[in-house]
C-alpha positions in Angstrom: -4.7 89.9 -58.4 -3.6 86.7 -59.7 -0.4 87.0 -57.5 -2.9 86.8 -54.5 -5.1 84.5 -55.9 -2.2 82.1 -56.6 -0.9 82.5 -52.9 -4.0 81.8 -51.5 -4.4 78.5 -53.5 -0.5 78.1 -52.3 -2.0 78.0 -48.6 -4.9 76.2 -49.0 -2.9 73.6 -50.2 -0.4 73.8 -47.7 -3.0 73.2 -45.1 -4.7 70.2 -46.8 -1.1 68.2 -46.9 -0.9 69.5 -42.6 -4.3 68.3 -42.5 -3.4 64.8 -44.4 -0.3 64.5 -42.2 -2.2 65.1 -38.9 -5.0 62.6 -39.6 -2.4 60.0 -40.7 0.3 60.4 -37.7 -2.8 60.7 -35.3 -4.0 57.2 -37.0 -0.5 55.7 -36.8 -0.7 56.8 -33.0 -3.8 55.5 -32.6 -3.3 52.3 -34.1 0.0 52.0 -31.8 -2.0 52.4 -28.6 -4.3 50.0 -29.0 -1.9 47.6 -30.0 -0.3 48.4 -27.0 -3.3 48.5 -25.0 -4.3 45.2 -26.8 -0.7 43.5 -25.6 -1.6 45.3 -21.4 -4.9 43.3 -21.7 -3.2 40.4 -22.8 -0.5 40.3 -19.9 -3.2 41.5 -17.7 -5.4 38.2 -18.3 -2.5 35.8 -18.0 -1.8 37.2 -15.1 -5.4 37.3 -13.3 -5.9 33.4 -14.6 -2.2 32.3 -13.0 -3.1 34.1 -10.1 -6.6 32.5 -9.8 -5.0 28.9 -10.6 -2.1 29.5 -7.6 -5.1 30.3 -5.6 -6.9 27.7 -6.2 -3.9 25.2 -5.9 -3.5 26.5 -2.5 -6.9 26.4 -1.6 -7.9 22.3 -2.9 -7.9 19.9 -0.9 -5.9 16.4 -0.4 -6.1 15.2 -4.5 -7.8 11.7 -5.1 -5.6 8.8 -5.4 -5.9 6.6 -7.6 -5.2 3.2 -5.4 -2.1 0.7 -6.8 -3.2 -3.0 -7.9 -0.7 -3.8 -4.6 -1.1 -1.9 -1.8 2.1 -0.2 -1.9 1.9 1.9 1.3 5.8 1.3 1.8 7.5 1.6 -1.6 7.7 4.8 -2.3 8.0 5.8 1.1 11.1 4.1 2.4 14.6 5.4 2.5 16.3 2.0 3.0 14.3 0.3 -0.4 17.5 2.3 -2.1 20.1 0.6 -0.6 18.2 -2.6 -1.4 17.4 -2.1 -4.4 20.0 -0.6 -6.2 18.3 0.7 -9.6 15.1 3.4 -9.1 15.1 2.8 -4.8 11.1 0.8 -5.2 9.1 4.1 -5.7 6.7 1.7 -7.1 5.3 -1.9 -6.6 6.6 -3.8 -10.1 3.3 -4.4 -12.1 2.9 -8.3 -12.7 3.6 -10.0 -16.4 0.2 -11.0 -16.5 -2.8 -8.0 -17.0 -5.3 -8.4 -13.9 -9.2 -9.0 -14.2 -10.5 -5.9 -15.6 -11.6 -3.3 -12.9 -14.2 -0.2 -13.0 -14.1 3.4 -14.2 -14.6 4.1 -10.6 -11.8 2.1 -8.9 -9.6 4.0 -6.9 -11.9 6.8 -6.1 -11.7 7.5 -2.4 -13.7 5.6 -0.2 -14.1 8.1 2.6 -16.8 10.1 1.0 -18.1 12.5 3.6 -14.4 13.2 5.4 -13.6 16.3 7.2 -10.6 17.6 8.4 -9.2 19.2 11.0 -5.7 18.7 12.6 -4.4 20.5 15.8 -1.2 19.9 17.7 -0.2 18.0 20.8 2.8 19.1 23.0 4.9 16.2 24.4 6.1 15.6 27.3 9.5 14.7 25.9 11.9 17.0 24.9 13.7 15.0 22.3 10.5 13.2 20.7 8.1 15.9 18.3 4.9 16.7 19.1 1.7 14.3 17.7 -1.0 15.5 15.5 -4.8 14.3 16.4 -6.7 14.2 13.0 -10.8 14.0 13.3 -13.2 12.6 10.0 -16.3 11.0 9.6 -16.9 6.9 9.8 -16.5 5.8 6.3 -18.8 3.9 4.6 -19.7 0.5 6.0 -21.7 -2.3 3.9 -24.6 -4.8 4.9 -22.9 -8.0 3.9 -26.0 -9.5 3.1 -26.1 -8.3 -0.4 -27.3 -10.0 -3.8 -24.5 -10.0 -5.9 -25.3 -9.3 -9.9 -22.9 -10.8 -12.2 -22.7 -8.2 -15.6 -19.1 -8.0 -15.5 -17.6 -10.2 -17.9 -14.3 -12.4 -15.6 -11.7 -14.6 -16.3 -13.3 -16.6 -13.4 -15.5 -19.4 -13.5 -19.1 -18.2 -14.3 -22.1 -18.2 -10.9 -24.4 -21.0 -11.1 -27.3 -21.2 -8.7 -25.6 -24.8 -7.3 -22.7 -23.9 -6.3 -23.2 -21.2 -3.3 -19.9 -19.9 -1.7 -20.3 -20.7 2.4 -18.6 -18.6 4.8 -17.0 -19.3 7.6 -17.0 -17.0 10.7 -15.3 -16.7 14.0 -17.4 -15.2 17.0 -17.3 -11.2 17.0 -15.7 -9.9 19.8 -16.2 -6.0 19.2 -17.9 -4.2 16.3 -15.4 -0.6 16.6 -12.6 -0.3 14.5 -11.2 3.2 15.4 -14.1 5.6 14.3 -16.4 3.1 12.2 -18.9 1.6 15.1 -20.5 -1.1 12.8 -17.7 -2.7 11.5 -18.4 -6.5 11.0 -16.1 -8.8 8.9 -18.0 -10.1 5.7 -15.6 -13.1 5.6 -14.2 -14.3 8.7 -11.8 -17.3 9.7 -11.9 -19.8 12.7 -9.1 -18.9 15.5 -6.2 -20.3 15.4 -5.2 -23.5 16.6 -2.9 -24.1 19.4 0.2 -25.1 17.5 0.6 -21.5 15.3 3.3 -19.2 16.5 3.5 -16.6 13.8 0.2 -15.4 11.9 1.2 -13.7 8.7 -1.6 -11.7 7.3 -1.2 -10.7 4.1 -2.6 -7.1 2.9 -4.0 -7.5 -0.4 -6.8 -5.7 -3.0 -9.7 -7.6 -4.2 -9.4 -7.3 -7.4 -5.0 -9.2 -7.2 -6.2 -12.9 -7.4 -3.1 -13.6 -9.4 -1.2 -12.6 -7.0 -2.9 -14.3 -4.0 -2.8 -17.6 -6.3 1.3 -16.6 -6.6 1.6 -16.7 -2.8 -0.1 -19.9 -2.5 1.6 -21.9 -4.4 5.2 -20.8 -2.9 5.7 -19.6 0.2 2.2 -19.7 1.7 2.2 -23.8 -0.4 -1.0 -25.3 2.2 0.6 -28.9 2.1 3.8 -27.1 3.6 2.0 -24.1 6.0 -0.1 -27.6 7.2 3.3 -29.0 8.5 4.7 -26.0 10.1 3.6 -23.6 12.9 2.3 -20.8 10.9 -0.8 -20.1 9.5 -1.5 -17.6 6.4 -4.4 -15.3 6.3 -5.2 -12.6 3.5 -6.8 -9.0 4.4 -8.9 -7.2 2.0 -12.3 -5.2 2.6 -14.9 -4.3 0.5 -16.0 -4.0 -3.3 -20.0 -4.2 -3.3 -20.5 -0.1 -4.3 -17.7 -0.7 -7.1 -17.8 -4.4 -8.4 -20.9 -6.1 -7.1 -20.1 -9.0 -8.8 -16.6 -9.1 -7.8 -18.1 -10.1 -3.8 -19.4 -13.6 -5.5 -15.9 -15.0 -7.1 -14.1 -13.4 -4.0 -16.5 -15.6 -1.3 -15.9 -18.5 -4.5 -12.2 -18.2 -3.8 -12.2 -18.5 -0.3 -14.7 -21.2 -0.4 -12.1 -23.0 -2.4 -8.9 -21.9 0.2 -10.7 -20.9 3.5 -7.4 -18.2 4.0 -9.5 -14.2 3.3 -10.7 -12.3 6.1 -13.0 -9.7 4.6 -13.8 -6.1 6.2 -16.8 -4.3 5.9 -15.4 -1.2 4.6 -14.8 -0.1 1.0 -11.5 -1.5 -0.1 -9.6 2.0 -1.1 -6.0 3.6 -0.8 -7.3 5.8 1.8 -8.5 3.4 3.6 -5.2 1.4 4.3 -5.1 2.6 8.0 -8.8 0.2 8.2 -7.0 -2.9 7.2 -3.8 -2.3 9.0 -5.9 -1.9 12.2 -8.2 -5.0 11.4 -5.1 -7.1 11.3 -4.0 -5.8 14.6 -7.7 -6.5 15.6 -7.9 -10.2 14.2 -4.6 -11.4 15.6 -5.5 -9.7 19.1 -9.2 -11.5 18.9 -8.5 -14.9 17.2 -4.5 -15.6 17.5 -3.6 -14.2 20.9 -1.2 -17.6 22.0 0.9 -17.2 18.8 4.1 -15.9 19.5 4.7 -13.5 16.4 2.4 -11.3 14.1 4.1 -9.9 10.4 2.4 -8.4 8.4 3.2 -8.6 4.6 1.9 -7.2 1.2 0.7 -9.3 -1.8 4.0 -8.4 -4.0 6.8 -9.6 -1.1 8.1 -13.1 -1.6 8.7 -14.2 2.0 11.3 -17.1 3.5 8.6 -18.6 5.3 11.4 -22.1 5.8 13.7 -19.9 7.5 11.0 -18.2 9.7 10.4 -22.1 10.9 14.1 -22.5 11.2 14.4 -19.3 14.0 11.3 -20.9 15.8 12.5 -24.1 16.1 16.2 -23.7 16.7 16.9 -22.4 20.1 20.6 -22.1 19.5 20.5 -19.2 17.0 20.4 -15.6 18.2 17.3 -14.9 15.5 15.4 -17.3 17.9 16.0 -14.6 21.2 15.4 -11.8 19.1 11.8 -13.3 18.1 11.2 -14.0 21.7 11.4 -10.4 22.7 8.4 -9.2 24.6 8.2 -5.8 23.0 9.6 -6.5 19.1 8.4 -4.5 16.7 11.0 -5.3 13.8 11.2 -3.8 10.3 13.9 -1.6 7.9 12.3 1.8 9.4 12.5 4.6 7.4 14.2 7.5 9.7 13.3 10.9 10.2 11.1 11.0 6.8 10.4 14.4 5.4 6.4 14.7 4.9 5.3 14.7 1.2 4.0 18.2 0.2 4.5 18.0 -3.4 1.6 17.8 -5.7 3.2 15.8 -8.3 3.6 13.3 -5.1 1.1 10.5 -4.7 2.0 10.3 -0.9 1.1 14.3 -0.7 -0.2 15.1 2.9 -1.6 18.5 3.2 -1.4 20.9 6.2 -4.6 20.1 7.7 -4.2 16.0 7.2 -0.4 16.6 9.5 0.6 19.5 10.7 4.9 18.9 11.1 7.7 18.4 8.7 8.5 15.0 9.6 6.8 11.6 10.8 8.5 10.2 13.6 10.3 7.3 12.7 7.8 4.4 11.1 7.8 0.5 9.6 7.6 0.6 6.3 4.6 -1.6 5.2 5.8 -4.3 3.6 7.0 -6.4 6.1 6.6 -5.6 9.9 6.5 -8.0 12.5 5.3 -7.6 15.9 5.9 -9.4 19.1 1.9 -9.7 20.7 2.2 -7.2 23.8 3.2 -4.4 21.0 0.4 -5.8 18.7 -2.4 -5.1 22.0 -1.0 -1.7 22.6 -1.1 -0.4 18.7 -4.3 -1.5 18.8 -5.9 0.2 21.5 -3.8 3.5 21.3 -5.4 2.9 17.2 -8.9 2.7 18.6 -8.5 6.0 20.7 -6.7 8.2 17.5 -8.0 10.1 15.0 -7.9 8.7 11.4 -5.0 9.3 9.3 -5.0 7.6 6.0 -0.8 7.0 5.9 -1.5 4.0 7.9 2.9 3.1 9.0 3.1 6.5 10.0 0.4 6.2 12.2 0.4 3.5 13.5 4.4 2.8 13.5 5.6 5.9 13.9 2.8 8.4 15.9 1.7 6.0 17.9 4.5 3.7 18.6 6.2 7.0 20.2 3.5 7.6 21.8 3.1 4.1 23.7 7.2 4.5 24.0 7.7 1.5 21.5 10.9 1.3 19.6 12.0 0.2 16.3 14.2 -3.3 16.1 16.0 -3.1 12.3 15.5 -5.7 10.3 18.8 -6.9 8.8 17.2 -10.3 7.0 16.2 -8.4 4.0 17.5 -9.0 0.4 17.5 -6.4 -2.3 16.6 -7.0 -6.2 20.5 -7.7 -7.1 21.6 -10.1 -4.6 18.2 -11.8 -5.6 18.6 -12.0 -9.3 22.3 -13.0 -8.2 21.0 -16.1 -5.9 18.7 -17.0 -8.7 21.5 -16.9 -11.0 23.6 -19.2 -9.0 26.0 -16.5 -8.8 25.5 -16.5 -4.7 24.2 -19.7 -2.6 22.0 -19.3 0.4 24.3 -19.5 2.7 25.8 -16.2 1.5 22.9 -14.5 3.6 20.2 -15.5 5.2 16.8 -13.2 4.7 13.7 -13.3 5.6 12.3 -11.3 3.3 12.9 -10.1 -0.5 13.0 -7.1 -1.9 9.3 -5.5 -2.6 7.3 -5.2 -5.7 8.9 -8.5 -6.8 7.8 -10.2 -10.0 6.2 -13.6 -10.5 8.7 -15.2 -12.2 11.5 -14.3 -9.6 9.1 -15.2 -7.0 9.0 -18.6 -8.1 12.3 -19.4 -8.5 13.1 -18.1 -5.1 10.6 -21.2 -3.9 11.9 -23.8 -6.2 15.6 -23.1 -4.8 14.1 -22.5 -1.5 13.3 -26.3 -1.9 16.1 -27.5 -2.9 17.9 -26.4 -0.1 15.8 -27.3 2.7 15.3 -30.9 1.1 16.5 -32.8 4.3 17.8 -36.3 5.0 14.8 -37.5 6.6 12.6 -36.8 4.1 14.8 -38.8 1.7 14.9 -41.6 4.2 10.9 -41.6 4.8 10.5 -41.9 1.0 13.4 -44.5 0.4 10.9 -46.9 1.9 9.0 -47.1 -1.7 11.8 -47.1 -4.7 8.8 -46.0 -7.0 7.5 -42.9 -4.8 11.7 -42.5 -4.5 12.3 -42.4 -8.0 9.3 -40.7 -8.7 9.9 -37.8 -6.0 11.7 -34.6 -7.5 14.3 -32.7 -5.5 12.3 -29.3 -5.4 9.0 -30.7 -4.5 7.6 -29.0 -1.3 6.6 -32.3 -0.1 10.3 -32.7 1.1 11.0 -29.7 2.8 9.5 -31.6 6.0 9.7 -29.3 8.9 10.9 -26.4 7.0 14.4 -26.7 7.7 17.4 -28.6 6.9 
């Protein structure tokens, strides 16, 4: 009996340690699954959240922009800005020493609020040439320019006071469409031009870059000099009342003061470029239609205005042919250029904005000029087209094919290091005549460019008219813009 009583205990031992072992390798199982189930779930989410981030990514639309101080519609677009430029190729306009006025939390939001999309494609008639996009969206947002400025923003600018009350000048209104916007009005205008002016250069500039409008005028756009020559310099902007009020009162102030800004009435925004490019097509059709030349310029390009006056006035140089031509449209164009997809890209197009891989071949904005007839035709095949907010490959490259308008290079063009070499003395003007510098070019370079400008255009009969007085002679310094005369030596 005690045999069997010590067996039994024997067993009943035996099957608490199974027991023991079974609950303990069926709680290390357990505990194993869930971590592994824990680590599925895991994967399982990161995977649902990329795939709901790709899909949305896919799915968004065109991203706001935020819009450059200087419009810079052509640096980081153009192919041939490399080969000028022979550091980073102008991807970007170069910001200016000096900070700017202060702007808004809002600047730079897009200024087509209510804009729908929708692109389909057109077959042409060519077989060489790519087919054309038409784009559709709604008028963007136009302003009453009667408006009662407030004045909370604190400006480097002289402060309002009630007596001095900025006029405006305006020149008769001829039509009120400017492509799909059927009230557009300007808010400041200009008088025509006079009979004498044979290129207009209309400058494309933001509101808020009075530094670099002030730049301009005292080089290359100088008054005392434009006065003597047979050009005339206007400045294109548009409107700020929805995100700067105050901003309208020292802008009507400055062209109380210079009587060169021609004003649109719609907002002033990145996405808006294709507006102003139109209205300068517009102004020069309505108010300069005897001049013989139209370029268009942005604020941050120093341009050779003396050696523009030189190809107008000197028959006996083949520049002075080419500016004749009836159906110029001269520029560096940017060929065959790939459309921007990339969302990283701040020149990103999506699907529905242009439908093709490539824009036809387009003028880079930064300096164009255009012989009148091709200035007429841009406009009214602009007027017919749907809006598409990469204004040079609209209007430059779409519709120049379409109105079978070809691209003249522009070879008078000089990059950053042959500028910082001619301002170094390294190379003389004569080693290349431009008519244009490089873009995005800083204050400080710009003004050396126009004090050796000057010097070489100070002539012989300027030096004569003065000899008359020894003390204005003496008194008279080589690079003063009072001697460049006619603009040419």
């Amino acid at each position: 009996m005690p045999q069997k009583k010590q067996h039994q205990q024997q067993q009943q031992q035996h099957q608490h340690q199974y027991r023991a072992t079974s609950s303990s390798s069926h709680r290390s199982y357990s505990s194993s699954s869930s971590s592994m189930m824990d680590k599925r779930s895991l994967c399982l989410l990161l995977i649902c959240v990329n795939l709901c981030l790709v899909i949305w990514l896919v799915s968004v639309q065109q991203p706001q922009m935020l819009e450059s101080e200087a419009p810079a519609s052509a640096a980081a677009l153009t192919g041939g800005e490399r080969e000028l430029d022979g550091s980073s190729g102008g991807a970007a306009a170069t910001e200016e020493s000096s900070p700017p006025p202060p702007r808004s939390a809002n600047e730079g939001r897009i200024g087509r609020d209510s804009r729908s999309w929708s692109s389909s494609s057109r077959s042409s008639s060519s077989s060489s040439s790519s087919s054309s996009s038409s784009w559709s969206s709604k008028p963007n947002q136009i302003h009453d320019p009667s408006r009662i400025p407030s004045f909370n923003d604190s400006l480097e600018l002289s402060p309002p006071t009630a007596q001095t009350a900025a006029p405006r000048t305006s020149a008769p209104q001829i039509s009120t469409q400017l492509m799909d916007l059927p009230n557009f009005s300007y808010l400041m205008n200009q008088p025509p031009c006079d009979d004498h002016v044979q290129a207009l250069i209309l400058v494309h500039t933001s509101p808020f870059n009075h530094q670099k409008r002030a730049l301009i005028r005292q080089t290359w756009a100088e008054r005392k000099y434009i006065e003597r020559t047979p050009l005339r310099v206007i400045f294109l902007l548009a409107d700020v009342w929805h995100e700067r009020p105050s901003w309208q009162y020292f802008l009507d102030q400055e062209n109380a003061r210079n009587g060169d800004m021609v004003q649109g009435n719609f907002k002033d925004d990145y996405r808006n470029m294709t507006y102003k490019h139109v209205m300068a097509l517009k102004w020069f059709n309505e108010n300069c239609p005897q001049a013989q030349l139209l370029v268009k310029v942005d604020d941050d390009v120093y341009m050779n205005t003396p050696q523009l006056v030189k190809y107008l006035k000197d028959p006996t140089l083949p520049e002075h042919a080419l500016l004749l031509e009836p159906d110029l449209l001269l520029c560096r164009p940017v060929n065959a250029p790939r459309v921007k997809r990339s969302y990283r890209s701040k020149w990103r197009v999506t699907y529905k904005e242009y439908p093709h891989r490539y824009y036809p071949d387009y003028c880079p904005g930064f300096a164009i000029v255009y012989a009148p007839a091709v200035a007429r035709r841009l406009f009214k095949a602009a007027q017919k087209a749907n809006y598409f907010w990469v204004d040079d490959a609209l209007i430059t490259g779409v519709l120049a094919q379409e109105t079978h308008t070809k691209i003249t290079s522009l070879q008078h063009v000089i990059g950053k290091g042959d500028t910082m070499k001619l301002i170094a003395g390294q190379i003389g003007f004569d080693h290349k005549e431009f008519l244009f510098a490089f873009h995005g070019i800083q204050p400080h370079m710009c003004n050396s460019l126009w004090d050796l400008t000057v010097e070489s255009n100070y002539t012989l009969e300027a030096t004569s008219s003065s000899a008359s007085s020894p003390a204005s002679t003496s008194s008279a310094p080589a690079n003063s813009s009072a001697a460049l005369g006619t603009g040419f030596s």
